[in-house]
C-alpha positions in Angstrom: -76.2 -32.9 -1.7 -74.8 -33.8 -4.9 -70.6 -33.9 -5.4 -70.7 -31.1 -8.0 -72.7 -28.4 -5.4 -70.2 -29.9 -2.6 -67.0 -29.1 -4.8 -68.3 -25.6 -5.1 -69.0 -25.2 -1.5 -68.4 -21.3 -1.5 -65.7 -20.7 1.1 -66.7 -17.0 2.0 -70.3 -18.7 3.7 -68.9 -21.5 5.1 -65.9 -21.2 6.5 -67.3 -20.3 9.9 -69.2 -23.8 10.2 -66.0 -25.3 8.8 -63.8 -23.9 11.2 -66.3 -25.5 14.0 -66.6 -28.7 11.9 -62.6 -29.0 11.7 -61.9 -28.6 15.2 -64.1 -31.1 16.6 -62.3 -33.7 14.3 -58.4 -33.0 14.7 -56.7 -31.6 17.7 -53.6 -30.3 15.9 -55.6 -28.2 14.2 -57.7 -27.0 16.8 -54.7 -26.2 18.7 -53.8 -24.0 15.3 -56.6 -22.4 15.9 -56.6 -21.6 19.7 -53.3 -20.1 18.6 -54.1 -17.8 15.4 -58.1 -17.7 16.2 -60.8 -17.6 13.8 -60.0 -15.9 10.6 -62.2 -14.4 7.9 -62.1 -15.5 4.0 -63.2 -12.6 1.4 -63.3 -13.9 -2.2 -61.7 -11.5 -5.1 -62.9 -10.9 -8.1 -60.8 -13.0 -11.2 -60.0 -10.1 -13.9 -57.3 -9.7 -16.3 -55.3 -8.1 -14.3 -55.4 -10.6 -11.2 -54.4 -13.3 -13.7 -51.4 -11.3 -14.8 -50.0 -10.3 -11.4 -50.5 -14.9 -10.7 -48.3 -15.0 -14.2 -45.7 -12.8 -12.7 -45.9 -13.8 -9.0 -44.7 -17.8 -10.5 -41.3 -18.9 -9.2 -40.9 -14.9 -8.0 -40.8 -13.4 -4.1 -44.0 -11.2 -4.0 -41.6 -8.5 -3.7 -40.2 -8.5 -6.9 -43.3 -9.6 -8.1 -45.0 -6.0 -6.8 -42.2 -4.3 -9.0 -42.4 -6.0 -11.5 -46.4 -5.1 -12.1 -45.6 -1.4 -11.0 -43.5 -1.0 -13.9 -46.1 -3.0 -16.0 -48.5 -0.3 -15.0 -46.3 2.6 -15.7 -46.1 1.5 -18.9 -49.8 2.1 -19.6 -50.3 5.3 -17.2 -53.1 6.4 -18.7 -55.9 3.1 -17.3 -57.3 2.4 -14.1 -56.8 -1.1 -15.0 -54.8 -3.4 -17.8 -57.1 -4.3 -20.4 -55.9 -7.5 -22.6 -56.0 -5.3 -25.8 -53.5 -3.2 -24.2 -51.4 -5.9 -23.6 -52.2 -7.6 -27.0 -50.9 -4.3 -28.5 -48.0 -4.2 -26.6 -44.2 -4.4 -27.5 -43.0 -7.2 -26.3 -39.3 -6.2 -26.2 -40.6 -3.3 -24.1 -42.3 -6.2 -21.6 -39.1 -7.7 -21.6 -37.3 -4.4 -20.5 -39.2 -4.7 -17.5 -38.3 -7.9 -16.0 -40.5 -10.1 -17.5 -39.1 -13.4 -18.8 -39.9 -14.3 -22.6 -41.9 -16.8 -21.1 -44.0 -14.8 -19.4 -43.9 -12.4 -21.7 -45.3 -14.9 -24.2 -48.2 -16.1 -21.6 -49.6 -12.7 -20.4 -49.9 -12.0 -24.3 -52.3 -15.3 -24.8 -54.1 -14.4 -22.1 -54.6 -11.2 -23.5 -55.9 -12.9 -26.6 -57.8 -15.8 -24.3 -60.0 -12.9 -22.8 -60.4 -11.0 -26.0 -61.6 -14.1 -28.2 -63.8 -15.5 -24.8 -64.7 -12.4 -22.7 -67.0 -14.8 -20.6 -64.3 -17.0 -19.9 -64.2 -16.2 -16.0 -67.8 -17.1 -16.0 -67.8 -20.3 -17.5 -65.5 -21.5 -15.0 -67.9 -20.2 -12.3 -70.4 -23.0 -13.5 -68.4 -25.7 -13.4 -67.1 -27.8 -10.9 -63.7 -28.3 -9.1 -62.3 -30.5 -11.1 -63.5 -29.2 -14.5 -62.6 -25.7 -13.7 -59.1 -26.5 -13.2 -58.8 -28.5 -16.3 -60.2 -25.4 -18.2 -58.0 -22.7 -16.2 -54.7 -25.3 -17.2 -55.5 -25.3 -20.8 -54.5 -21.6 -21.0 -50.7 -20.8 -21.7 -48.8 -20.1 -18.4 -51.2 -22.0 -15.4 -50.1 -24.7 -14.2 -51.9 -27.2 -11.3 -50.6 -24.4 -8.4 -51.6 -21.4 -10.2 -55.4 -23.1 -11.3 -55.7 -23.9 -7.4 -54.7 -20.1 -6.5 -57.5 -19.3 -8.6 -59.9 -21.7 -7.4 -59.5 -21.0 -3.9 -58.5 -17.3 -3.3 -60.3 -15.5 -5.8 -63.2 -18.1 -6.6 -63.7 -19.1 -2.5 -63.5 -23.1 -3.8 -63.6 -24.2 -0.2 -62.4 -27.2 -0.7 -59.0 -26.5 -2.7 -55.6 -27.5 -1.0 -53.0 -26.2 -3.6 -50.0 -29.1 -3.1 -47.4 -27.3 -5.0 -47.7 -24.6 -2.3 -44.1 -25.4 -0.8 -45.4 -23.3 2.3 -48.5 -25.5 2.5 -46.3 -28.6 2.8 -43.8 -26.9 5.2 -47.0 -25.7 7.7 -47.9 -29.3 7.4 -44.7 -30.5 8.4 -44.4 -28.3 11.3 -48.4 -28.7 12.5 -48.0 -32.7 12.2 -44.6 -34.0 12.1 -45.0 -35.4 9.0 -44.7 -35.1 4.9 -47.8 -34.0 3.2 -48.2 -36.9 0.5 -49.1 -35.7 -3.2 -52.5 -37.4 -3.3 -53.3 -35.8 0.3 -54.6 -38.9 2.1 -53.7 -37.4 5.0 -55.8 -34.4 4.8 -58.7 -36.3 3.3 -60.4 -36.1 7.0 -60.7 -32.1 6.0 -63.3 -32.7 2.9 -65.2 -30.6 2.1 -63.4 -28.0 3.6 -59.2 -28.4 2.8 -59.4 -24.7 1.7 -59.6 -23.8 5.5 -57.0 -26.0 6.3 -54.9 -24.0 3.6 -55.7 -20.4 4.9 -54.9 -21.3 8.5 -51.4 -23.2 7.3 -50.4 -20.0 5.0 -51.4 -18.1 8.1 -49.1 -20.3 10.6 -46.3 -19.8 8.4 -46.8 -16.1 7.7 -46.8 -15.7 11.5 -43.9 -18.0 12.6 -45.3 -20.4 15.1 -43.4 -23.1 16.1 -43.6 -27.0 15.1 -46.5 -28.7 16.9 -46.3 -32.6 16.6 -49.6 -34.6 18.4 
C-alpha cells in the first residue's frame, strides 16, 4: 500500500482492527482499553458551519463556545443552517456584540468568502493526503496546526492524526505513561498508522477521570 492511501486510512472502517492491532503492541494502552472498552468513531460531515463553531471553540471552554454560536444563530433565525453569504453580509459590529473577538470576527468572514469563491473546497481536501490537506486547511485565515488536525481527524476520520497542540492529549499522555509527549511524537510513532485511536481513547481517559497509569 502506497503512503498516500495509508495517510488516508479512513478511521470510521478501521478502527476496530486498530484497536486489536494497538493492544497487542503496548500494554499501557491495552490496559486503557480494558478500562474504557472499545469505542466507536463516526466521521462528521465538514460544512460551513462546523468550521465556524472550530473558529469559535479556539482558546474558548465548549461552554462558552455553545453560547457564543446560539447567539450567532439567533442572529439569522430564519436558516436551518449558516450559509457563508449570510455571514459575508453580515455586520460585523453586530458579530462583535455577540462575543466574538475582532479576530474571529475577521476569520469567520474569510471563510465565508473561502467557501463562496471555492464551494468545492471541502472536497479537494478529501483527495489529498495528510500532509497536503493540512497545508491547504492552514492557508485559510483562522486554522492553525490544532484546528487543521481537528479537522482531519474528527470530521474527515484521518486515522492516523494525533493533534499535539491538544493540551489534553499531552496531559492523557502524561498520566497513561509517565512521561512528556515530545513535539515530533517519537514516542507514539509505535501507533502508525493508527495515532488517531490513540487520540480518541486519550480524550476519552481524560473526559472520564481515570487515574495515572505508569508501566
Amino acid at each position: 500500500m502506497s503512503q498516500q492511501n495509508d495517510n488516508k486510512k479512513n478511521l470510521e472502517d478501521s478502527i476496530a482492527e486498530g484497536i486489536y492491532h494497538l493492544r497487542n503492541i503496548n500494554s499501557n494502552f491495552n490496559a486503557v482499553v480494558d478500562q474504557i472498552g472499545e469505542i466507536e468513531f463516526k466521521k462528521r460531515d465538514v460544512t460551513f458551519e462546523s468550521l465556524i463553531r472550530i473558529i469559535i471553540n479556539q482558546q474558548l471552554s465548549n461552554t462558552v463556545a455553545k453560547v457564543i454560536f446560539e447567539r450567532l444563530e439567533n442572529i439569522f433565525p430564519n436558516t436551518n443552517s449558516i450559509s457563508p453569504s449570510e455571514i459575508h453580509t453580515a455586520d460585523s459590529e453586530k458579530l462583535k456584540s455577540i462575543g466574538l473577538s475582532k479576530g474571529k470576527v475577521n476569520y469567520i468572514k474569510s471563510l465565508a468568502t473561502e467557501f463562496i469563491d471555492n464551494p468545492n473546497l471541502v472536497n479537494k481536501w478529501n483527495t489529498l493526503d495528510d500532509d497536503r490537506a493540512k497545508n491547504e486547511i492552514q492557508k485559510m485565515k483562522g486554522f492553525g496546526p490544532w484546528s487543521a488536525n481537528i479537522i482531519l481527524l474528527s470530521f474527515m476520520g484521518r486515522g492516523d492524526i494525533f493533534p499535539y497542540g491538544d493540551v489534553t492529549l499531552r496531559k492523557a499522555y502524561l498520566n497513561i505513561y509517565g512521561s512528556e509527549l515530545s513535539e515530533t511524537l517519537k514516542e507514539i510513532e509505535w501507533a502508525r498508522p493508527y495515532r488517531g485511536i490513540l487520540a480518541l481513547y486519550f480524550w476519552r481517559w481524560v473526559d472520564n477521570g481515570m487515574k495515572p497509569l505508569f508501566n
